[in-house]
C-alpha positions as CSV (number, residue, x, y, z in Angstrom):
1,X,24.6,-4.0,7.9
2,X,22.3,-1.8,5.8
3,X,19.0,-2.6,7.8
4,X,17.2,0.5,6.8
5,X,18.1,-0.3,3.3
6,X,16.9,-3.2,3.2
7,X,13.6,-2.9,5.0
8,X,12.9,-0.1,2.5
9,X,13.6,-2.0,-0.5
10,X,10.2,-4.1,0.7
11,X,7.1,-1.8,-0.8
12,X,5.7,-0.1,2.3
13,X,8.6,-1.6,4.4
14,X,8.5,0.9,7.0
15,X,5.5,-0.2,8.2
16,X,4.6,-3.5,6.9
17,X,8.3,-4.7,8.4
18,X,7.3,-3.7,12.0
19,X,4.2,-4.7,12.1
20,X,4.9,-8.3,10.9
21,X,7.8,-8.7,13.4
22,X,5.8,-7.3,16.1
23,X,3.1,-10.0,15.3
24,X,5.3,-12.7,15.3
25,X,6.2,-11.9,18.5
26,X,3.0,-11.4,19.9
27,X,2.2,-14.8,18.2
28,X,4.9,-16.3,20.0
29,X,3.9,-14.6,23.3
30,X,0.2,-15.7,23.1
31,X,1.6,-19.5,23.1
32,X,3.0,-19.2,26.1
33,X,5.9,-21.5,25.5
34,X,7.2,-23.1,28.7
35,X,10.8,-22.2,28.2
36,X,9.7,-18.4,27.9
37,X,7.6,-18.6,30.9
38,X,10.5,-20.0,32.9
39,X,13.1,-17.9,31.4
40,X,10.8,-14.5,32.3
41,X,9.6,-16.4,35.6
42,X,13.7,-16.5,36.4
43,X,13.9,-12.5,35.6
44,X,11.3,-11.6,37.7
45,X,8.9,-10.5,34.9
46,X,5.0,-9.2,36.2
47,X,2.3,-12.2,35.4
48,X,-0.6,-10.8,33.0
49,X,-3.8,-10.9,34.0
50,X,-4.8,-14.5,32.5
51,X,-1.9,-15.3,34.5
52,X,1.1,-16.0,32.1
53,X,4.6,-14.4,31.4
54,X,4.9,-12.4,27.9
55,X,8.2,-10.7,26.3
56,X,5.6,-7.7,25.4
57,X,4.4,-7.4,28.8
58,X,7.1,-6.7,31.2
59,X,5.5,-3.2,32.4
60,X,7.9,0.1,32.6
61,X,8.9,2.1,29.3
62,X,9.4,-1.7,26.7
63,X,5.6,-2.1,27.2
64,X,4.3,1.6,26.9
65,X,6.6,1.8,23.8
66,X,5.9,-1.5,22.0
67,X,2.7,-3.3,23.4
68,X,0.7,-0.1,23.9
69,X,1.7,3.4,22.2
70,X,-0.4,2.8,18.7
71,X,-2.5,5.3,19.4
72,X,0.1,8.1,20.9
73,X,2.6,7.4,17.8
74,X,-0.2,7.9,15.8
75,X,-1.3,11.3,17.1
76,X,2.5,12.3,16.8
77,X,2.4,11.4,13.3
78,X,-0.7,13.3,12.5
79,X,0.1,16.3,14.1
80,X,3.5,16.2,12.4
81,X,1.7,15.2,8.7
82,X,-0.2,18.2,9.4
83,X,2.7,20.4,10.1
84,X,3.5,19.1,6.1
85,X,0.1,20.9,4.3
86,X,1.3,23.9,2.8
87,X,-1.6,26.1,2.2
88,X,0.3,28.3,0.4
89,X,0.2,26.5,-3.4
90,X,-0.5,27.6,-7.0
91,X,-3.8,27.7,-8.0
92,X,-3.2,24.9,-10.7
93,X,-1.4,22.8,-8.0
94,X,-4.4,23.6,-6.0
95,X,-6.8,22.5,-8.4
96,X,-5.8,19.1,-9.0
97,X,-5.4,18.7,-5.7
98,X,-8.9,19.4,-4.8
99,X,-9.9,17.5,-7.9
100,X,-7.8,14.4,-6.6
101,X,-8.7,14.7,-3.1
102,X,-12.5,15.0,-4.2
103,X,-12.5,11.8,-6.5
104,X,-10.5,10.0,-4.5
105,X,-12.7,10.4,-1.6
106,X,-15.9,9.8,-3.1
107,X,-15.1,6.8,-4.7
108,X,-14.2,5.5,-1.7
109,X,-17.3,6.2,0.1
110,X,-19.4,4.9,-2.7
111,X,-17.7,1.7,-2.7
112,X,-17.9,1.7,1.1
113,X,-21.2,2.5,0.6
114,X,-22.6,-0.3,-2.1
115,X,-21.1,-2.9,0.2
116,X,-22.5,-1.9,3.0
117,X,-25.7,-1.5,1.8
118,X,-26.1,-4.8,-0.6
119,X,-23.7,-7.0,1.4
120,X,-22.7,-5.9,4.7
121,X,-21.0,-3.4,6.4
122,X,-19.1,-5.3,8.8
123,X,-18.2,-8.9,7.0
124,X,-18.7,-7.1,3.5
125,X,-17.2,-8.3,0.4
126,X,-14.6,-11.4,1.4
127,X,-14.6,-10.1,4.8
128,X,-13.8,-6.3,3.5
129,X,-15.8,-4.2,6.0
130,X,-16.7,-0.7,5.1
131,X,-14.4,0.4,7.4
132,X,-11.3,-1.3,6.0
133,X,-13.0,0.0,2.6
134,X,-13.2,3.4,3.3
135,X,-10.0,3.9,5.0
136,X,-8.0,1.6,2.0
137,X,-9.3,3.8,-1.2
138,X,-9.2,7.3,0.3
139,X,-5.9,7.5,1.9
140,X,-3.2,8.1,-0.9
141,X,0.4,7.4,-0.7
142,X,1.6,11.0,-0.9
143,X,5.3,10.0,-1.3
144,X,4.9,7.9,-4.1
145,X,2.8,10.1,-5.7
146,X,5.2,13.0,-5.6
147,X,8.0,10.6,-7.1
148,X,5.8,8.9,-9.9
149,X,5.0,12.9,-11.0
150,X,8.3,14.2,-10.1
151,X,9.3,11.5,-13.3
152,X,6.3,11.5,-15.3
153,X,4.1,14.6,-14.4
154,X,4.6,18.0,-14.4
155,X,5.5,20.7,-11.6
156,X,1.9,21.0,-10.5
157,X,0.4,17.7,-10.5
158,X,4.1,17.2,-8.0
159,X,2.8,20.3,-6.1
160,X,-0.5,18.7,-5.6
161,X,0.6,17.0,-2.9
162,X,0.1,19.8,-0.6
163,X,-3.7,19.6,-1.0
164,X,-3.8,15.5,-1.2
165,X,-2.2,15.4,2.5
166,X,-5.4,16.2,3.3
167,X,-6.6,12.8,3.0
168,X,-3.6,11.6,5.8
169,X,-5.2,10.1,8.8
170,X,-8.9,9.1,10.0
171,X,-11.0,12.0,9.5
172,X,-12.2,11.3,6.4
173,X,-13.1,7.5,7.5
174,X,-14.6,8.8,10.9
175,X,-16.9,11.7,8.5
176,X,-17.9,8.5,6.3
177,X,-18.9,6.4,9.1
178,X,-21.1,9.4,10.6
179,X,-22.4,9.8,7.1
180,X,-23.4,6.8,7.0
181,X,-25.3,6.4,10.6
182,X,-22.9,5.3,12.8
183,X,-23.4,8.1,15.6
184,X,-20.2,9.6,16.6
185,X,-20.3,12.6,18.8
186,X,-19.0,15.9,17.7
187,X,-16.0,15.5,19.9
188,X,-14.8,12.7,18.3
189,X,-14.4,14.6,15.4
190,X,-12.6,17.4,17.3
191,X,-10.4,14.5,18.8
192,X,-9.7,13.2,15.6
193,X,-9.0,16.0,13.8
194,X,-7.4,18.7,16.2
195,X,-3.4,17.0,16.2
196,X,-3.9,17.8,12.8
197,X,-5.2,20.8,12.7
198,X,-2.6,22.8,15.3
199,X,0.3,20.8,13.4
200,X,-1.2,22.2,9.9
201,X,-1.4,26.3,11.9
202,X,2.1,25.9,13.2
203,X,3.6,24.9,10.0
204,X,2.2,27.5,7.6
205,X,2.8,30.2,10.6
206,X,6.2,29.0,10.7
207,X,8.9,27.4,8.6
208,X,11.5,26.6,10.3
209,X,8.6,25.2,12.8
210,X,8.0,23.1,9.8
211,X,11.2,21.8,9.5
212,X,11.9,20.7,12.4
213,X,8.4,18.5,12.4
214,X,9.0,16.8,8.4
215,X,10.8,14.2,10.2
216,X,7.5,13.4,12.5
217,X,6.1,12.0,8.9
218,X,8.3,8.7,9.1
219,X,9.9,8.5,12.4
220,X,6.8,7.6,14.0
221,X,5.5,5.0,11.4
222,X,7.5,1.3,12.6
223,X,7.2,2.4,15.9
224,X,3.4,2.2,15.7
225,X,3.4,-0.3,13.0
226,X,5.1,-2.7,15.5
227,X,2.8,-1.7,18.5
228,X,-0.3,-2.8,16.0
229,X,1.3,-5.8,15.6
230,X,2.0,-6.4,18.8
231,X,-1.7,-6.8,19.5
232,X,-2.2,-9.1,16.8
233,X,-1.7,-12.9,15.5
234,X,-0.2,-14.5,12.5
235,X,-3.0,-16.7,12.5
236,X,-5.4,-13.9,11.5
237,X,-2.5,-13.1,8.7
238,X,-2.6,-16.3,6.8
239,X,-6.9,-16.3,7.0
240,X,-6.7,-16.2,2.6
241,X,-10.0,-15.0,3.3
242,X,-7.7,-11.8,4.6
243,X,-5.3,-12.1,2.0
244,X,-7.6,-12.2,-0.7
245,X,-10.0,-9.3,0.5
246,X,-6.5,-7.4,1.2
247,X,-5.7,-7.9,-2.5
248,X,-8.9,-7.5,-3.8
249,X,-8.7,-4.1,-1.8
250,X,-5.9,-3.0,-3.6
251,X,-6.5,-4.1,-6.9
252,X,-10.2,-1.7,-6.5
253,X,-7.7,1.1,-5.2
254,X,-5.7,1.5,-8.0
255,X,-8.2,0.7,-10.8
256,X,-11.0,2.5,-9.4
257,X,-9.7,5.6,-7.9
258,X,-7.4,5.9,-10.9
259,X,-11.0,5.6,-13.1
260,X,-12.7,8.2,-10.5
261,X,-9.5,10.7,-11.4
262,X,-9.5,10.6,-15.0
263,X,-12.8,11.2,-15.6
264,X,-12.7,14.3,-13.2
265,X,-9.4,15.5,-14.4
266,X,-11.0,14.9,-18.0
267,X,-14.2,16.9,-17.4
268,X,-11.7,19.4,-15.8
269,X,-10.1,19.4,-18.9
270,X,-6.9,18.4,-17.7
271,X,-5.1,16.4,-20.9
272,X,-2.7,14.3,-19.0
273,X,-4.3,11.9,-16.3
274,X,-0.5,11.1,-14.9
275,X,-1.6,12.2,-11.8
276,X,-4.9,10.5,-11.2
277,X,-2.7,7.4,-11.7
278,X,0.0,8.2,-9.3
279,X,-2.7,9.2,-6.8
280,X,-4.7,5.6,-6.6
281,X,-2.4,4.1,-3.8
282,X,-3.4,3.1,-0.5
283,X,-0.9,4.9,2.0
284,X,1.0,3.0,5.1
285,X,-0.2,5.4,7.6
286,X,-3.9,4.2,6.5
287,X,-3.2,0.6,8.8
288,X,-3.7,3.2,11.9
289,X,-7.2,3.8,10.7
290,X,-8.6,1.3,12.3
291,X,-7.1,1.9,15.7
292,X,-7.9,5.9,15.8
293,X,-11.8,4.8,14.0
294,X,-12.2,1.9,17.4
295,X,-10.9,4.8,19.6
296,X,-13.7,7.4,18.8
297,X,-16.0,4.9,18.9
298,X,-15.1,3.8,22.5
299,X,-15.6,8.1,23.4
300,X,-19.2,7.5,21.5
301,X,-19.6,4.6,23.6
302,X,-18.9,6.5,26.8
303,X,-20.9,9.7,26.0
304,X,-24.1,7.5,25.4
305,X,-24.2,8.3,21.4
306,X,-23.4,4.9,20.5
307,X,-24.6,1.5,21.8
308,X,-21.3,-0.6,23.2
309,X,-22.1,-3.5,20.9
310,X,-21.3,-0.9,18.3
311,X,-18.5,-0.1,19.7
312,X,-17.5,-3.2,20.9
313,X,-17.7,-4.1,16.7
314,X,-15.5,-1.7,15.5
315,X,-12.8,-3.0,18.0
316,X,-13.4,-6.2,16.4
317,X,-12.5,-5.6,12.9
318,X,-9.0,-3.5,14.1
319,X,-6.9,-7.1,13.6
320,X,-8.4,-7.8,10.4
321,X,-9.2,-4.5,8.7
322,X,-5.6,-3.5,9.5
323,X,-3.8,-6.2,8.0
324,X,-5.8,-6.1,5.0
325,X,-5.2,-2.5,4.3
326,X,-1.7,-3.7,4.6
327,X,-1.8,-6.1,2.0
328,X,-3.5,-3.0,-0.3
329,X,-0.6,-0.9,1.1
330,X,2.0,-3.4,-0.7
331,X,-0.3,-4.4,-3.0
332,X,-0.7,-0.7,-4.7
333,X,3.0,0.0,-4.4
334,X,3.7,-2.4,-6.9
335,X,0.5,-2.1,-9.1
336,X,0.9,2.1,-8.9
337,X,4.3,2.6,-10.8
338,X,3.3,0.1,-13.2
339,X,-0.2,1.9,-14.1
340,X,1.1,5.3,-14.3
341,X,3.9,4.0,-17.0
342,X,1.7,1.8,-18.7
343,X,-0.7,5.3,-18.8
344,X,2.7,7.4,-19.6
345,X,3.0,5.5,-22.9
346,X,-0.4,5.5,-23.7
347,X,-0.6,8.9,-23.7
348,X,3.0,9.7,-25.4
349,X,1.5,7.2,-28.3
350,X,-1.4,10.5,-28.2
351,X,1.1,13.4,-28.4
352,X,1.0,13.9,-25.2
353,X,3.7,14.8,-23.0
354,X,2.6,14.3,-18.9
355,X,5.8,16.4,-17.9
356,X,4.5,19.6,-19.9
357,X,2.2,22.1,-18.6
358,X,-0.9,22.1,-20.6
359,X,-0.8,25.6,-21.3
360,X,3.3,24.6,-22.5
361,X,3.5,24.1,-26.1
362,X,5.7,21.6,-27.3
363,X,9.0,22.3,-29.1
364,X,8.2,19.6,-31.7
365,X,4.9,21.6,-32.6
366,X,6.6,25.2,-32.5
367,X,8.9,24.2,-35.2
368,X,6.2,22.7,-37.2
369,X,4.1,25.4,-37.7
370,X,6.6,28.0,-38.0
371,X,8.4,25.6,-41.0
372,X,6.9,26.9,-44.7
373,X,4.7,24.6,-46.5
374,X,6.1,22.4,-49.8
């Protein structure tokens, strides 16, 4: 039937497939249709507490895997992404990848941070929190990136990759927040960032450990896609205000953290700005921001560090800061390739080849200057 084909021929389909059907039914669930509530009344299916029968509730191993593992599948995947960072890398690959990583980041955070501070941090620009912000434009779609310069780029803007992993998860959303006063106990930063951590030791201590963990990078993804959308409604979907932030999210992604790139790359010295380009993607693994960012607040909460209206806000904006980093997530898989060939030919039209080194010269220009002048 070709399933997994198809589902991957949508941009981001690995996640943005799950968590839409796992909304829908959710949707479905929180109408509480009479035929359903018969039909699980008939099967013997547990009453929630408001006192109705849901498909995503029925208790045993369906509900811990699809109503409420978002959080597990998404310390599996980190731990498993972090098992992926090869430490050992060229020192040119390593460069651009802490010139990427760099850009990409701070670019984020400024944006996160004019928003926040002339609009508002929570209901921001057409409903764009900080948050969603933050989490949108520094999280890079690291296998797109390593096709686009695979095709266009050259071996170490591909090998960059190893540094730009860096950016997978919510630690650098969670260090943004606390940067910017939301007061998050050191813990939560050890919580956060330790699944990554003993999968990043374990990988470069072992290959073959390595190996065996490269599938954790996808298998986990619809699984918690679909949980995040089984705690969510279409309704809040089709808010245009959501659609248009998400957009308007993605279209500042690409052009912005593309911008951000190229200038560093070009004050680097770098001549080909292919992979700046490729880089200014939102990733799918960036919709379980949110979730992991309400989670730490809810330790912060408990430890007494922050108030539980704080926390209590940051729970809020999961539904909505979620589905618009989807929308980015889509949005930036289609506007990505486009910018990076648009960029390709610019460049080309310059004499300059993205798939050479920069330290390669050119055949074309080896035979001109060794040809005798008329």
């Amino acid at each position: 039937m070709q399933i997994l084909r198809t589902i991957q021929k949508v941009p981001g389909g690995l996640m943005v497939v799950p968590l839409l059907l796992g909304t829908a039914m959710n949707t479905v669930d929180q109408m509480h249709l009479a035929p359903i509530q018969e039909f699980l009344a008939w099967f013997g299916a547990p009453k929630t507490a408001g006192g109705h029968y849901e498909f995503l509730r029925i208790g045993g191993f369906s509900e811990q895997l699809f109503k409420t593992s978002a959080l597990t599948l998404i310390a599996l995947f980190l731990f498993c992404a972090g098992s992926q960072m090869n430490l050992r890398v060229g020192g040119r690959a390593m460069k651009k990848g802490v010139i990427l990583t760099t850009a990409k980041y701070l670019m984020g955070l400024l944006v996160g941070v004019l928003v926040g501070k002339f609009i508002d941090p929570w209901t921001g620009l057409f409903g764009l929190s900080t948050m969603a912000i933050i989490a949108a434009m520094t999280n890079g779609n690291g296998g797109m990136y390593a096709a686009l310069t695979s095709q266009y780029g050259n071996r170490s803007d591909t090998a960059a990759v190893a540094v730009l992993s860096l950016n997978d998860g919510p630690f650098f959303t969670l260090l943004s927040l606390g940067l910017l006063g939301s007061n998050f106990p050191v813990i939560a930063f050890v919580a956060v960032l330790l699944p990554i951590a003993l999968g990043m030791l374990l990988g470069n201590l072992d290959h073959e450990l390595r190996e065996f963990l490269k599938p954790g990078e996808i298998l986990p993804v619809p699984f918690f896609a679909f949980s995040l959308g089984a705690n969510m409604n279409l309704a809040v979907f089709f808010n245009p205000q959501v659609v248009g932030a998400g957009l308007l999210l993605g279209v500042m992604t690409t052009v912005l953290t593309a911008l951000a790139g190229i200038l560093a790359f070009k004050l680097a010295r770098e001549r080909s700005v292919i992979a700046p380009v490729a880089e200014a993607t939102t990733a799918g693994n960036a919709v379980g921001t949110p979730a992991a960012i309400a989670a730490a607040a809810s330790v912060a909460a408990a430890s007494g560090m922050m108030s539980a209206a704080e926390a209590q806000a940051y729970q809020n904006l999961v539904p909505i800061a979620t589905l618009q980093i989807s929308i980015s997530t889509i949005s930036t898989a289609f506007m990505g390739p486009m910018a990076v060939i648009l960029v390709d030919r610019w460049q080309r039209a310059r004499g300059i080849d993205g798939r050479l080194e920069d330290d390669v010269v050119p055949a074309a220009t080896v035979v001109a200057a060794s040809s005798p002048r008329a």
